[in-house]
Structures are given as structure tokens and as C-alpha cells.
C-alpha positions, 0 to 999 in steps of 0.5 A, a space after each residue: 449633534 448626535 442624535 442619540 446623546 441628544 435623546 439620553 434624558 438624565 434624572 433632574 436629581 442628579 448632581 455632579 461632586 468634583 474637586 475644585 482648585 482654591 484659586 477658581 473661588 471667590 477671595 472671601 471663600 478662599 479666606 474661610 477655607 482657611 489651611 484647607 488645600 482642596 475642596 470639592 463642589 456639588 453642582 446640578 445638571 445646570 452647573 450650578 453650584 449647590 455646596 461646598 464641601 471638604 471631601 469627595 465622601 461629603 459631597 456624596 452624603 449631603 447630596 443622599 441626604 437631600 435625595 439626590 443622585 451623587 456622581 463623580 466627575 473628574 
């Protein structure tokens, strides 16, 4: 890989807000979801999934909230 990219260390606080599709979740998310279309996750720099959230602006306030470092991915 490349050196330099290898070398680049990110904050451990930081998380990832992306959109994400219904159809990727589980049946008993989609349910709760109800009439809603979209939906937008907050992930960690391990691509784990913290939350769930309504909106892009959402995602990026619970992860303030929680100290961390919101970025968009698209």
C-alpha cells in the first residue's frame, strides 16, 4: 500500500454519517421505519454501526453530542 496513506492516523472519534438504503436492514428495522424512505447511519472508524438516525443534520448532532467527530460520506 502506500506508504504515506498507511502513515495518516485519524482521530479514534471519529465517525462516518452516510445515507443508507431500506433494503441493506434488517426486516425488523425496515418495520420500525415505517412510511420513512431514507435513513442515514452513523458508523466508527471500524464500520461499525452506532445509530440510526433520520437525517443527515441528526447524524451530526447526536455524534456532537457524544464528542465526536462527524464526517460525511457519500
Amino acid at each position: 500500500m502506500n506508504k504515506i496513506l498507511d502513515a495518516i492516523e485519524t482521530p479514534e472519534n471519529i465517525v462516518y454519517v452516510r445515507p443508507v438504503a431500506l433494503e441493506e436492514l434488517p426486516d425488523e428495522v425496515r418495520e420500525q421505519a415505517g412510511a420513512v424512505t431514507g435513513l442515514y447511519a452513523v458508523h466508527n472508524g471500524d464500520g461499525e454501526r452506532l445509530a440510526l438516525v433520520r437525517d443527515r443534520n441528526l447524524g451530526f448532532v447526536v455524534a456532537r453530542q457524544h464528542d465526536m467527530v462527524p464526517v460525511s460520506v457519500h
